[in-house]
C-alpha positions in Angstrom: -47.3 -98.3 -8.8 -49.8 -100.5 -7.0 -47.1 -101.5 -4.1 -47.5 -97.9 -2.9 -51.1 -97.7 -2.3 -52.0 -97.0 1.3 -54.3 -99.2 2.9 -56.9 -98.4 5.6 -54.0 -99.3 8.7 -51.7 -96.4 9.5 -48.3 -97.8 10.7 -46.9 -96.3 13.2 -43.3 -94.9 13.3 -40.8 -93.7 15.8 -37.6 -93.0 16.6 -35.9 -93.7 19.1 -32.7 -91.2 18.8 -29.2 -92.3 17.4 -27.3 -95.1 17.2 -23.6 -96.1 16.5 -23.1 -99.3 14.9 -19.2 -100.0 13.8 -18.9 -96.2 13.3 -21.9 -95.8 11.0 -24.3 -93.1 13.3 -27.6 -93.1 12.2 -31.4 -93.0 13.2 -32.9 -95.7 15.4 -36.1 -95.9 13.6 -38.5 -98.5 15.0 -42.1 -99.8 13.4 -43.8 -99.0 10.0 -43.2 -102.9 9.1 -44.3 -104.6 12.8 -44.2 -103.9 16.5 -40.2 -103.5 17.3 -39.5 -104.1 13.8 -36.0 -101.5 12.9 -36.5 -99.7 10.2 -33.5 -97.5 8.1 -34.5 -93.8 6.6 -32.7 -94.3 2.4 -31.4 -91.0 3.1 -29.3 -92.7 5.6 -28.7 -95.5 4.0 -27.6 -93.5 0.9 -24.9 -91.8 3.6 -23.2 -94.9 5.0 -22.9 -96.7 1.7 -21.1 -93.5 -0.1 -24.0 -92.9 -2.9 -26.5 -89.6 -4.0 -29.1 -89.6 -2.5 -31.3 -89.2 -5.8 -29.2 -91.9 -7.1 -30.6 -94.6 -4.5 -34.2 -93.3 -5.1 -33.8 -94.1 -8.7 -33.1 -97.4 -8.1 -36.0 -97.8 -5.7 -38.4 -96.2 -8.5 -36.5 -98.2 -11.0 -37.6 -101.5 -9.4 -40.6 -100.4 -7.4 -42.6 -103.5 -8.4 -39.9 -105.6 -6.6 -40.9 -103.9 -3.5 -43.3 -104.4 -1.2 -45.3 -102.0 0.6 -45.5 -102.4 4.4 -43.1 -105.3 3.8 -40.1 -104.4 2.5 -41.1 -100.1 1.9 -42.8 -97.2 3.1 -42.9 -93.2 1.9 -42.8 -91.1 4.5 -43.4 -88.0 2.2 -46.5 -89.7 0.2 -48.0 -91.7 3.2 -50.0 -90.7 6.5 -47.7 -90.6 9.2 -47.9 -88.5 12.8 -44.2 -88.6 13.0 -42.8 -85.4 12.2 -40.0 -86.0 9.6 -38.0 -83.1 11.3 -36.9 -85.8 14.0 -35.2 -87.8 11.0 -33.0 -84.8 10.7 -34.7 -83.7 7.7 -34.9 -80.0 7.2 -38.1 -78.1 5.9 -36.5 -77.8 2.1 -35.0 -81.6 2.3 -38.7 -82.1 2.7 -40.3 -80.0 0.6 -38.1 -80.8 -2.6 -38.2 -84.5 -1.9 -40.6 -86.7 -4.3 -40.6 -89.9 -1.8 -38.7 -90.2 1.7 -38.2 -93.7 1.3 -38.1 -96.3 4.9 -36.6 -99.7 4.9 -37.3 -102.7 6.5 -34.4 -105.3 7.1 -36.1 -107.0 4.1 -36.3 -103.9 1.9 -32.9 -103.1 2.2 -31.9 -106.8 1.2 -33.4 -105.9 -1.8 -31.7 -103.0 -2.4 -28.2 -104.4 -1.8 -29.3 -106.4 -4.9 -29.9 -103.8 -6.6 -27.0 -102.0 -5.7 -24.7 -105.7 -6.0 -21.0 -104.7 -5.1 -19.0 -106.0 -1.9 -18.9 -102.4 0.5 -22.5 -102.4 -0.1 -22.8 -106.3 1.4 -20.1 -105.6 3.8 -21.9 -102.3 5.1 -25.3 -104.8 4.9 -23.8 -107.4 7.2 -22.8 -104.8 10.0 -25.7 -103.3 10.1 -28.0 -106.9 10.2 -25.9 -108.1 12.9 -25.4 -104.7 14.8 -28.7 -102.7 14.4 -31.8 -105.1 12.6 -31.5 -107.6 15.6 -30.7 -104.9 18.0 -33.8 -106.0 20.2 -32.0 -109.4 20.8 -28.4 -107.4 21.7 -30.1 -104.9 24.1 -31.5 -107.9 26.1 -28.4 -109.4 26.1 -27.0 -106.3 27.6 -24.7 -105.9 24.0 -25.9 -103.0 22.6 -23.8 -100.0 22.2 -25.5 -96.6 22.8 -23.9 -93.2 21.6 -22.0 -91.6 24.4 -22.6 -88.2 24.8 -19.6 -87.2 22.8 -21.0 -88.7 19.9 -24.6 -87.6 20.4 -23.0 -83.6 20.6 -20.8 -84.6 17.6 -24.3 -85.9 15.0 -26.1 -83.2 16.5 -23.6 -80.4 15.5 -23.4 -82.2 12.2 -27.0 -82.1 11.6 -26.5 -78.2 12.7 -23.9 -77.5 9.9 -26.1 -79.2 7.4 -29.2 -76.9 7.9 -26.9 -74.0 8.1 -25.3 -75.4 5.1 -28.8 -74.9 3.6 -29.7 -71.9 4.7 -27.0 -70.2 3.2 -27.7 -71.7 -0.2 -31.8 -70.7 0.5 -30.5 -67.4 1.0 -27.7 -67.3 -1.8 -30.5 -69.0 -4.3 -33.0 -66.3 -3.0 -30.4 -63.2 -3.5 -30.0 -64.3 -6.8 -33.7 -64.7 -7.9 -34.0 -61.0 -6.4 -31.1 -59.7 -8.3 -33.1 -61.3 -11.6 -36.5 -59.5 -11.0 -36.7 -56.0 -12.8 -36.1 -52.5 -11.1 -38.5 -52.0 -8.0 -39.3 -49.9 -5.1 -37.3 -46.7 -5.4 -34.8 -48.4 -7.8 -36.3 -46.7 -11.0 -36.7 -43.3 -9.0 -32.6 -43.5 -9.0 -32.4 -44.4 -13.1 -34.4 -41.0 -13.3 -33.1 -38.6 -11.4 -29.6 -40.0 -13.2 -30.9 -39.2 -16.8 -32.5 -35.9 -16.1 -29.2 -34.9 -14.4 -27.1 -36.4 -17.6 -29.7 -34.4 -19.8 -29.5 -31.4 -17.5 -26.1 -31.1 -17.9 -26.0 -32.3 -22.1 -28.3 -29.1 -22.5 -25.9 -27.2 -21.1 -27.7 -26.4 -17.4 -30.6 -24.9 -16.3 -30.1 -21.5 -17.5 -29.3 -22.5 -21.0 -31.7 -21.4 -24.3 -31.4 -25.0 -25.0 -32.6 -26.3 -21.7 -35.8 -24.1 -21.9 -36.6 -25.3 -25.3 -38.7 -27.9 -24.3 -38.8 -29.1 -28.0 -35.4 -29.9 -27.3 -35.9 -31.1 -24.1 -37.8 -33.5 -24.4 -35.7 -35.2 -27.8 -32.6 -35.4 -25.6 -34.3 -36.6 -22.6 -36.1 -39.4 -25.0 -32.8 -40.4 -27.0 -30.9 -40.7 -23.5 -33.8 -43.4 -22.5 -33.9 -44.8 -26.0 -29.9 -45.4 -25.7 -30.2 -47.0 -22.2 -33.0 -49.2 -23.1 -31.2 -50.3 -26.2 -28.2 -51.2 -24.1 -30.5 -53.7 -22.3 -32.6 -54.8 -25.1 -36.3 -53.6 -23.3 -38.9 -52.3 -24.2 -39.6 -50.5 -21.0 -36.3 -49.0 -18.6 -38.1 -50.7 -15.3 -37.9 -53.9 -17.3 -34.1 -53.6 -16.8 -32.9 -56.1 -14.3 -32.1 -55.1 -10.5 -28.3 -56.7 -10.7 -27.9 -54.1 -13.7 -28.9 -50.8 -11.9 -25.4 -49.9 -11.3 -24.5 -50.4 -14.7 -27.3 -48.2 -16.2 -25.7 -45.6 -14.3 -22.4 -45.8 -15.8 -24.4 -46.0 -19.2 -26.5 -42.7 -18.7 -23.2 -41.0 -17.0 -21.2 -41.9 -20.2 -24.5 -40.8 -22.9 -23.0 -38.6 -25.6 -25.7 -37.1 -27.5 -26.1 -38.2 -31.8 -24.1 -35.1 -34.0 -27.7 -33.6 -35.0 -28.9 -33.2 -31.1 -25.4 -31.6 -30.7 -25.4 -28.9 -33.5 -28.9 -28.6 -32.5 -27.6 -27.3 -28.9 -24.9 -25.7 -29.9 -27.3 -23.7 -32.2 -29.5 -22.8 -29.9 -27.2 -22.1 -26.7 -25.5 -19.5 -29.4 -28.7 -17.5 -30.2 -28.9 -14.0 -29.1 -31.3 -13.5 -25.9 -33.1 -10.1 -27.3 -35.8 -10.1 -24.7 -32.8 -9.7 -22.2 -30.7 -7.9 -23.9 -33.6 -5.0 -24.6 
């Protein structure tokens, strides 16, 4: 990986706003590779030829040694750079998930074409030589065409749906890693008050001789939590996943006590009072 080693010079990069060349609305990216030199962002690149994203990377990183830096290449992500990549319409998570944000010089992206080697990919390559690397020569000419306003409203509002777009999935992705995490806050206080209502009401109520065994008690109370934690494969109930609190309750609510914890209650709830009835 020598070609990307950084030397002492830091090349400076702007951009100049957006551009549509033959329909194809893109960055104007100037420097990096030379004073006025145009430069393309491979995310861009990536868009107008109708390929992933990660797929063009790979074939960069693939042939990296063809490619050289400050020349033909430059990382936005691994170099040092004041331009904030937020004004290459890359959002915070684009950024942070990204490995390399590759740049292209006219010459880099020659090479890539050859890389890529089919005729869209040289067509799209000639329009954009012609219409956007020698730009410079067409704005002094008085050629160049600038987005209307139209368009500019029309990228911008795509660029908006995109980071929506991503939001939602943040927040979808997020949702789901808190539904994974095991019961917090007062999530476990609910489990319980469920179980010593099911065991409550297994016992027979408050008032029953089988209730105020706390012998008793406490086995039915223990084989209610033994059953739910089973049903769950835990060790501990606060283990049990927060997407499954619903379902614990339906488990608890339909416990049915083992045939010895029934007679057991049944024998008990049947003895004779004599303290009350003396």
């Amino acid at each position: 990986m020598e070609n990307l080693k950084h030397g002492s010079r830091k090349p400076n990069v702007k951009v100049n706003g957006l551009v549509n060349i033959y329909g194809m609305k893109f960055h104007d990216i100037e420097g990096g590779f030379g004073e006025g030199k145009k430069a393309m962002l491979v995310k861009e690149i990536a868009e107008i030829h109708g390929r992933e994203l990660k797929a063009i990377n790979q074939n960069i990183n693939n042939n990296i040694s063809r490619f050289k830096l400050g020349v033909d290449l430059l990382d936005l992500k691994n170099g040092h750079f004041e331009l904030p990549l937020q004004e290459l319409g890359l959002t915070n998570r684009d950024i942070s998930i990204s490995k390399n944000i590759y740049l292209l010089s006219e010459r880099g992206y020659s090479k890539l074409l050859k890389i890529l080697e089919d005729d869209f990919a040289w067509e799209q390559y000639d329009k954009l030589v012609d219409g956007y690397f020698n730009m410079r020569e067409q704005v002094n000419s008085g050629q160049a065409k600038p987005l209307t306003t139209e368009e500019m409203l029309e990228l911008q509002f795509k660029y908006a749906k995109e980071v929506k777009a991503e939001v939602i999935e943040l927040k979808e992705d997020l949702n789901s890693f808190k539904e994974d995490l095991p019961l917090i806050g007062d999530e476990p206080d609910e489990l319980v008050a469920i179980v010593r209502s099911k065991g409550t009401q297994v016992l027979g109520g408050k008032d029953s001789l089988a209730y105020k065994d706390k012998s008793l008690s406490r086995k039915i109370y223990s084989n209610i939590w033994k059953y739910v934690k089973e049903q769950f494969n835990v060790k501990k109930y606060k283990a049990i996943k927060r997407k499954y609190l619903e379902k614990a309750k339906e488990i608890v609510q339909a416990y049915e006590p083992p045939f010895y914890l029934k007679e057991e209650i049944i024998r008990i709830n049947n003895q004779i009072n004599f303290e009350e009835v003396i």
